[in-house]
NUNU-730472 format. One record per atom (N, C-alpha, C): x, y, z; residue in three letters. Coordinates in steps of 0.001 Angstrom, whole numbers, plus 500000, padded with zeros to 6 digits. Example, Ala and Ser with C-alpha at 12.3 -4.5 7.8 and 13.67 -1.06 7.14 Angstrom:
BEGIN
513190494310507800ALA/512300495500507800ALA/513200496700507800ALA/512850497750507080SER/513670498940507140SER/512900500030507870SER/
end
This chain:
BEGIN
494556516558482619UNK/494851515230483183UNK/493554514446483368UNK/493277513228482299UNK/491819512429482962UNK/492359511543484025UNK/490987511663484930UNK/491164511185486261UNK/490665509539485949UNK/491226508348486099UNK/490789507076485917UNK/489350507301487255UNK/488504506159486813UNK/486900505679487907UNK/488150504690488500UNK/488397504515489739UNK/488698503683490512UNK/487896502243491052UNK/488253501148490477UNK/487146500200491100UNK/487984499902492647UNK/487006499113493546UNK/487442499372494896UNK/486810498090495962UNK/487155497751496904UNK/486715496644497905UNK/485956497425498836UNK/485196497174499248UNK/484235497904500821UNK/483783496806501800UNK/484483497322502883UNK/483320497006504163UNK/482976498023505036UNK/481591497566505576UNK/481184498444506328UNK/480662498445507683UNK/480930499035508592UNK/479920498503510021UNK/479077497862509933UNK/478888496654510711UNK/477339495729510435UNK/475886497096511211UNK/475145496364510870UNK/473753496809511116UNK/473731497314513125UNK/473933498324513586UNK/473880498818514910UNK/475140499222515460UNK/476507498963514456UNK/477358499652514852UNK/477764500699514601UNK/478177502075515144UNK/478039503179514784UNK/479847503473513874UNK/479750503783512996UNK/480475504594512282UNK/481066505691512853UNK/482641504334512862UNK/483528505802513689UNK/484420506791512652UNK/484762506387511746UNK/485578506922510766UNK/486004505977509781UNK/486785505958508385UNK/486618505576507145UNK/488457505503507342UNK/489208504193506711UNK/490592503737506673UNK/490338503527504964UNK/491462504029504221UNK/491688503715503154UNK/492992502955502817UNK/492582501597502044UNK/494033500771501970UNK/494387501073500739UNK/495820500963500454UNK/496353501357499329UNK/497800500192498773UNK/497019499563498064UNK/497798498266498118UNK/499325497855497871UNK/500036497314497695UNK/501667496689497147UNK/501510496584495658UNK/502713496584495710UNK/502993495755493651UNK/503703494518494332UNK/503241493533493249UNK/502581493595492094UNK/501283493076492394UNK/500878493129493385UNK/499203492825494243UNK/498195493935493692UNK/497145493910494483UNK/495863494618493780UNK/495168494709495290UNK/493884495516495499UNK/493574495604496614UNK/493023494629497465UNK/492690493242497057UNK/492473492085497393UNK/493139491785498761UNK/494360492249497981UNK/495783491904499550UNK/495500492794501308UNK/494215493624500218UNK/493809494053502173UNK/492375493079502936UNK/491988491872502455UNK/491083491004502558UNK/490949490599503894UNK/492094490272505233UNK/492337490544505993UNK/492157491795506836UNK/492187492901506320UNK/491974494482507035UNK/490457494319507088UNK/489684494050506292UNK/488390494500506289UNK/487278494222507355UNK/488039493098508027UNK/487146492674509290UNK/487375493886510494UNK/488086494792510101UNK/488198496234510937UNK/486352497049510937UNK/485774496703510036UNK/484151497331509728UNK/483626496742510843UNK/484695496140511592UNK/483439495080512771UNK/483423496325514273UNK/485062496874514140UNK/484932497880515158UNK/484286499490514756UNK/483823499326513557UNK/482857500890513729UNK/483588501152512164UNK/484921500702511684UNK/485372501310510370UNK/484986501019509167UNK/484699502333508147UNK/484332501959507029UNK/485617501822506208UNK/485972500547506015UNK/486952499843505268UNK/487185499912503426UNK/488235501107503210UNK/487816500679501102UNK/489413500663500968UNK/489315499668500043UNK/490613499033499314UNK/490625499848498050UNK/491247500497497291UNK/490972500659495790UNK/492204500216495448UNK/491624499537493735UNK/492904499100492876UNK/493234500191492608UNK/494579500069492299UNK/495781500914491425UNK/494877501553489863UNK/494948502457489201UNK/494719502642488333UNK/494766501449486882UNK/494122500431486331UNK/494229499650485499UNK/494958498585485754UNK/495276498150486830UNK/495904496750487369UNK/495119495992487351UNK/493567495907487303UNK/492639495001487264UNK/492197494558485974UNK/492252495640485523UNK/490882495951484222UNK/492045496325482539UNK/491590496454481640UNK/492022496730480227UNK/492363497880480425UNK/491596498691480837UNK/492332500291480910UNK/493622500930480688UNK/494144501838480396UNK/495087502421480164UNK/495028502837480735UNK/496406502048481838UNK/497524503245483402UNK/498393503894482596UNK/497980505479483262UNK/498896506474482974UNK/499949505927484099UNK/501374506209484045UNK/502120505777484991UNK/502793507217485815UNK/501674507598487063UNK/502088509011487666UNK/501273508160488913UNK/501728508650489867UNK/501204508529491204UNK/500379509949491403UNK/500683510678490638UNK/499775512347490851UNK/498219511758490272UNK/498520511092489283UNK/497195510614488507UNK/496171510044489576UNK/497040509138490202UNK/496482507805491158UNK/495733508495492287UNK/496560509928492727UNK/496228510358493642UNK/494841511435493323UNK/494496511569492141UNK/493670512576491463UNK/492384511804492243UNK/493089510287491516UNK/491690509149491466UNK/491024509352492515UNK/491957508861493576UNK/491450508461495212UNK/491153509814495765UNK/491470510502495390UNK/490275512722495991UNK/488917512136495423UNK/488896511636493843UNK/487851511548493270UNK/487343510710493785UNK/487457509511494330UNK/486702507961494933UNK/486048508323496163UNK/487099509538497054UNK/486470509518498228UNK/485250511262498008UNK/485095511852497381UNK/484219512508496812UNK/483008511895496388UNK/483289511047495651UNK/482172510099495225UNK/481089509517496533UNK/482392509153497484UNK/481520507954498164UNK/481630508882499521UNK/481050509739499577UNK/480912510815500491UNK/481790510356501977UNK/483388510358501430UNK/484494509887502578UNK/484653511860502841UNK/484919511713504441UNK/485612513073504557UNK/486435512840506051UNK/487634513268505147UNK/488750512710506147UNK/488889511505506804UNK/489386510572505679UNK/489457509111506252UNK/491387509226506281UNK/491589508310507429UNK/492728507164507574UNK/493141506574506478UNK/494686506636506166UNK/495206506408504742UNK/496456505516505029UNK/495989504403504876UNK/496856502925505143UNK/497864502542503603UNK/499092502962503522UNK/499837502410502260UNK/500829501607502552UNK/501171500051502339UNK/501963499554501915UNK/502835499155500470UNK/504295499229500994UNK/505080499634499868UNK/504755500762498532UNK/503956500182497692UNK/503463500967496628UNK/502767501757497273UNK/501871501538497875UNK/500954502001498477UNK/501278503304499716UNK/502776503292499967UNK/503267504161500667UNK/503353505533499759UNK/503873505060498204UNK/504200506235497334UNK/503362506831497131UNK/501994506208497055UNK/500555506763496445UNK/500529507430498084UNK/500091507452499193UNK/499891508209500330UNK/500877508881499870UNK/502342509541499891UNK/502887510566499848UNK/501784511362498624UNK/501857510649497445UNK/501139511546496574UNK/499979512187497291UNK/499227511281498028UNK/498301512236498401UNK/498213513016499122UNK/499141513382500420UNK/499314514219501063UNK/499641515005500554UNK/500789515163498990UNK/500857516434498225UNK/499834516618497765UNK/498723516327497270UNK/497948517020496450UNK/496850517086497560UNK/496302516316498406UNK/495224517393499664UNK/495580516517500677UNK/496443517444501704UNK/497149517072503184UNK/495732517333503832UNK/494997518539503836UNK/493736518009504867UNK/492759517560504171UNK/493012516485503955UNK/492030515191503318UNK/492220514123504530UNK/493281513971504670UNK/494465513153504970UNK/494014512943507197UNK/493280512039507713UNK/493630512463509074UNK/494253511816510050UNK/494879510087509445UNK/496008510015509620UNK/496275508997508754UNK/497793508936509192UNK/498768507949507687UNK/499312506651508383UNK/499179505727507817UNK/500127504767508272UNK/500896504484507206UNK/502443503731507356UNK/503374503597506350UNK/503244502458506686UNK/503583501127505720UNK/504112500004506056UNK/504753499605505231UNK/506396499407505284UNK/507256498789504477UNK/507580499219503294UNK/507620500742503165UNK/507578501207502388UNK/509094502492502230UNK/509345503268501260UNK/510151503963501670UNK/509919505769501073UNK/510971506305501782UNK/510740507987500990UNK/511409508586499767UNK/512738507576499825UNK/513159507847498904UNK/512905507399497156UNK/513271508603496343UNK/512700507755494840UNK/513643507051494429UNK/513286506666492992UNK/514399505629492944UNK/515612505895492289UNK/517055504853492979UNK/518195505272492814UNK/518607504604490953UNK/519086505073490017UNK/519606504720488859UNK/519731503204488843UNK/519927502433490091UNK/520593500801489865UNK/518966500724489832UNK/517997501008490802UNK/516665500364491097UNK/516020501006489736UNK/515843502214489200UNK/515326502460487786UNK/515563501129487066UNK/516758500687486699UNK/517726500047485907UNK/516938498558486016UNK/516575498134486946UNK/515893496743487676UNK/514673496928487347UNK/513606497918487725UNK/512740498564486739UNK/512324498131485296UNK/513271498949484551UNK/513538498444482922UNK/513778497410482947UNK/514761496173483588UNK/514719494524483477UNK/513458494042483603UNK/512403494649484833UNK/511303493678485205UNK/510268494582483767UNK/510473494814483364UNK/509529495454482411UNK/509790494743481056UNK/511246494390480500UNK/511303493432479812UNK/510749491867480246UNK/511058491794480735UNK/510610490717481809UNK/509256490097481213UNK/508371491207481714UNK/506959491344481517UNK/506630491652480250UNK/507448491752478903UNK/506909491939477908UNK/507148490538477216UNK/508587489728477700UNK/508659488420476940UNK/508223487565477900UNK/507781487636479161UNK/507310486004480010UNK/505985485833480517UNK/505440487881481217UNK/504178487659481277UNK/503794488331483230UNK/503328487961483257UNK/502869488272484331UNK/502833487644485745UNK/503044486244484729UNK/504053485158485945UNK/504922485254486258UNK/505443485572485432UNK/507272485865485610UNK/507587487026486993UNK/506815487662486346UNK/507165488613487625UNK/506716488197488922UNK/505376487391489220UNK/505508487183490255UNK/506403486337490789UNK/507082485361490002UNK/508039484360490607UNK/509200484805491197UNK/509496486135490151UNK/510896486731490662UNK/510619487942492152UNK/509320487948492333UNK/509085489153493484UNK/508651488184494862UNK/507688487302494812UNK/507315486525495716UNK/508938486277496712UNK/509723485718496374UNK/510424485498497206UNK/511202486611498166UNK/511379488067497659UNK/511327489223498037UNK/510104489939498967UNK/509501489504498433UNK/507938490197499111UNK/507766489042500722UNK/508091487819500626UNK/507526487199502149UNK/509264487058503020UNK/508920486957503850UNK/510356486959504816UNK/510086485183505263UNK/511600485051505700UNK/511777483616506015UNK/510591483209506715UNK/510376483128508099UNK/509558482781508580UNK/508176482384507437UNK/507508483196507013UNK/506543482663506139UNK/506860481737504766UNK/507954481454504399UNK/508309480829503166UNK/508907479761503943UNK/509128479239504999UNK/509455478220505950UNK/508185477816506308UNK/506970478626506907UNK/505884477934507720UNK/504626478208507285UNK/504468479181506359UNK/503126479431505498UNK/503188480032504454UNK/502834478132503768UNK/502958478422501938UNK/501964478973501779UNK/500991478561502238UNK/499683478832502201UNK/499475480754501703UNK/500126481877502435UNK/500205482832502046UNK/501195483202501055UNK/502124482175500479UNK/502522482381499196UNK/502282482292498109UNK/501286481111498061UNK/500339480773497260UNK/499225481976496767UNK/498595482746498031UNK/497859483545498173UNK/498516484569497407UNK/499682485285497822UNK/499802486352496805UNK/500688486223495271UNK/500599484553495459UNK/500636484376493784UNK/499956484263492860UNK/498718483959493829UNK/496992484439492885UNK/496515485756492679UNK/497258486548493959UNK/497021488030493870UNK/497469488566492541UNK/499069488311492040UNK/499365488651491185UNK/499366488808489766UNK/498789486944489658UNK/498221486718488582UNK/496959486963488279UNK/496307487567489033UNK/494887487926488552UNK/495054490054487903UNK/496016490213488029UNK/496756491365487446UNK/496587491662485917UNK/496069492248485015UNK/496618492490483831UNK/497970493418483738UNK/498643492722482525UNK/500040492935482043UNK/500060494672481745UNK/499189495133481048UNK/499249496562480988UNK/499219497678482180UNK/498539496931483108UNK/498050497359484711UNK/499853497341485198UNK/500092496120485119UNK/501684496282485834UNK/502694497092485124UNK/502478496918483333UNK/503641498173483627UNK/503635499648483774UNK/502148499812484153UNK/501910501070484071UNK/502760501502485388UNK/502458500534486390UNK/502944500733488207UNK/504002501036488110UNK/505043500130487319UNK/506241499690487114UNK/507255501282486362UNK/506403501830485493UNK/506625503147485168UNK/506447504165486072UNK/505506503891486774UNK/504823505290487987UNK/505961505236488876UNK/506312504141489197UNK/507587503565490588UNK/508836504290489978UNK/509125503810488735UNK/510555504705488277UNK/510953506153488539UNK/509216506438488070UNK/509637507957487657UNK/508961508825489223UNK/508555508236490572UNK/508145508819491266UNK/509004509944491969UNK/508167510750492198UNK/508803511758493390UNK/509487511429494307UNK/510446512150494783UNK/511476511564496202UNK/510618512608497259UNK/510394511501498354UNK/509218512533499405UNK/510332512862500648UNK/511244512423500637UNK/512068512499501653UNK/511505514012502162UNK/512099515181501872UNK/511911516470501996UNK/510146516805502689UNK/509523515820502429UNK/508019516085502826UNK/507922515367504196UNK/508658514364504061UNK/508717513960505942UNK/508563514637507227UNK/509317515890506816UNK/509118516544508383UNK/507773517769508642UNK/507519517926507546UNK/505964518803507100UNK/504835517867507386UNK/505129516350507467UNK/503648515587507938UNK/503433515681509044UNK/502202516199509814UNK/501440516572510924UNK/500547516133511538UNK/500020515212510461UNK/498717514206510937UNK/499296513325511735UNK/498921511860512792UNK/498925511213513862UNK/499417510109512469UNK/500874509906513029UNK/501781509026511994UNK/502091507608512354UNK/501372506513512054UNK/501980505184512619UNK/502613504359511087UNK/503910504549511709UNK/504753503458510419UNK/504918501819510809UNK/504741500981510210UNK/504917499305510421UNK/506119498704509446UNK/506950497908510179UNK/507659497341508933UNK/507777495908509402UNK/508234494772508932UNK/508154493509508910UNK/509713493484509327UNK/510007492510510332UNK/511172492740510446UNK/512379492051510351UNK/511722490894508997UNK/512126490253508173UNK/512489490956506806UNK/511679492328506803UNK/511711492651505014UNK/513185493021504691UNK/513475491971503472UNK/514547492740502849UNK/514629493797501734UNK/513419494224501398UNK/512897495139500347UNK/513353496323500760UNK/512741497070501877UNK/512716498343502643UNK/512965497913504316UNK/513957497259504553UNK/514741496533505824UNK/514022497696506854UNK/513553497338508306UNK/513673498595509688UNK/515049499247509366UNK/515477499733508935UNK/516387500818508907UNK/515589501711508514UNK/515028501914507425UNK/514412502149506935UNK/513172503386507431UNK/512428502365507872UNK/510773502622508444UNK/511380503722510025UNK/512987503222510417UNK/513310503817511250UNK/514077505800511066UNK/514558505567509882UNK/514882507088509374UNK/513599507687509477UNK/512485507045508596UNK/511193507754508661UNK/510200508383509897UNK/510420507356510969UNK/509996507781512090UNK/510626509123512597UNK/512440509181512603UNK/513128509887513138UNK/512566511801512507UNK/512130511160510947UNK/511835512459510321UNK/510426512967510300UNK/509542511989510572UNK/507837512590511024UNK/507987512562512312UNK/507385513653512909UNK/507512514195514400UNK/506735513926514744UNK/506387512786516186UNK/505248512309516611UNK/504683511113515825UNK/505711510592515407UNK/505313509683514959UNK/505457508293515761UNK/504855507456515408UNK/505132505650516235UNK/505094504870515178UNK/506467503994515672UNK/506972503220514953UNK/506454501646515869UNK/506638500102514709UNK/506241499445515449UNK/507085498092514404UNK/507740497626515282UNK/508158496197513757UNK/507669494999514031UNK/507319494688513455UNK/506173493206513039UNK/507208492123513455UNK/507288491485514067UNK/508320490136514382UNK/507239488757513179UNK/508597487984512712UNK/508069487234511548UNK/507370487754510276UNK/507875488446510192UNK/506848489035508925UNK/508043489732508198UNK/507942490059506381UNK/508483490378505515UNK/507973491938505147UNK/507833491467504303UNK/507419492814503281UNK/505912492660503325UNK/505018492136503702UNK/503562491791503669UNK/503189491756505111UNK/503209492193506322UNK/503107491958507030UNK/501577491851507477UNK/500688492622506779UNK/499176492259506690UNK/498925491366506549UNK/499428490545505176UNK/499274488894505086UNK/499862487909505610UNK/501135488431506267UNK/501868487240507082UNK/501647486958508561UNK/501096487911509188UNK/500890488276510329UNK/499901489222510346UNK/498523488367509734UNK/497686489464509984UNK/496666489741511491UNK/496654489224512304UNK/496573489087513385UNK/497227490574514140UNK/498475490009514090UNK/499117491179514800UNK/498903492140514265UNK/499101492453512877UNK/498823493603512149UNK/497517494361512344UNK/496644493616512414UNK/495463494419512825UNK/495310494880514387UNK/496031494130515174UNK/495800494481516553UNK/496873495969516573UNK/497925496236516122UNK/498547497592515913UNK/498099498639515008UNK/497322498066514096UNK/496339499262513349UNK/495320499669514196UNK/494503498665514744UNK/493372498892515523UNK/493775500070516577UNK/494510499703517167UNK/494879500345518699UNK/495244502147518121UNK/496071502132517002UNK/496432503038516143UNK/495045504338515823UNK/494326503576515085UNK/493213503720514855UNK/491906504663516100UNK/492021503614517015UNK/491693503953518147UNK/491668505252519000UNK/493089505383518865UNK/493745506619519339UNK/493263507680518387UNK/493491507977516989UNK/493115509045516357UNK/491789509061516355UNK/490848508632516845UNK/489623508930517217UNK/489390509033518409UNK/
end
């Protein structure tokens, strides 16, 4: 299996603040790690902040479409950049890639947050939607898809009172290469169902969901809590499926505090 070089976002404690521990963001589809641009002002309380893209969502590269792959990467990124035992932040997509990685090294892992994301893989209708957005993307492009996801991805409140962040992750998307997305778009089909791994997670568990999202609705984020033990749950009021970008304010004040605690 070749392991893709991960390119990646960093911040870091300014100059006299001491380094409390290392948060890794793990971004959405059809976004890129950009969408944690907001998180990174966390380097101000002691955290070393890294975003990494998805395997070839940025760049020409050839995405293998496995979340095992993705997860090879990010052992390899944080090896590289002498991380040991950082905080592993995944929204939506970014939830599947954290399960991957807790299968392939759980004490890597020292704690998880979920946001808006789910355990289960996908059901035959959502495969099926899958294969549409993949045609999709072979006759319209890369716009296309964001036009048809944007309105899914923000909850009322923000598509009522801030275009401004719709706009934002319609630049996110389009700055995407087409090969990058269907690689995701393949990895998402064919992923593992983690359900069964829920009650084996042990690390200090904070799940977030928007409680607007109609993607992965609090029902949702709420089975998951019920099945990680010790876990805390928290729902974002006004916020969708992005709740980092729609409410990033709040969002960071419940990571922070989160954060806090496991140190």
């Amino acid at each position: 299996m070749a392991v893709p070089v991960l390119d990646y976002l960093e911040a870091r404690p300014p100059a006299g603040t001491p380094e409390v521990g290392t948060l890794i963001c793990l971004h959405a589809f059809p976004l890129n790690a950009r969408m944690w641009e907001p998180q990174l002002t966390l380097s101000t309380a002691g955290w070393r902040v890294i975003a990494p893209h998805f395997p070839g969502v940025q760049d020409n590269q050839d995405a293998e479409g496995s979340f095992a792959v993705a997860a090879a990467a990010v052992v390899d990124l944080c090896e590289r950049l002498g991380v040991d035992a950082p905080a592993v932040c995944g929204l939506s997509m970014g939830g599947y890639l954290a399960f991957a990685l807790v299968r392939r090294a759980r004490g890597l892992v020292r704690a998880l947050v979920l946001c808006d994301t789910r355990a289960e893989a996908d059901t035959p209708q959502a495969r099926e939607g899958r294969l549409t957005m993949l045609a999709t993307l072979r006759e319209r492009g890369v716009a296309a898809i964001a036009e048809e996801m944007i309105p899914r991805l923000l909850g009322d409140t923000t598509k009522q009172h801030r275009p401004a962040v719709a706009e934002r992750v319609r630049s996110l998307a389009l700055s995407n290469q087409r090969d990058g997305i269907a690689g995701v778009l393949t990895a998402m089909m064919t992923r593992e169902d983690a359900v069964a791994l829920l009650p084996t997670i042990g690390c200090p568990t904070l799940i977030i969901v928007g409680s607007e999202d109609v993607l992965t609705p609090p029902p949702m984020s709420e089975a998951m809590h019920r099945a990680i033990g010790g876990s805390e749950l928290v729902i974002v009021e006004r916020a969708g499926h992005l709740p980092n970008l729609e409410q990033p304010e709040r969002f960071n004040a419940v990571l922070s505090r989160f954060l806090a605690r496991v140190v």
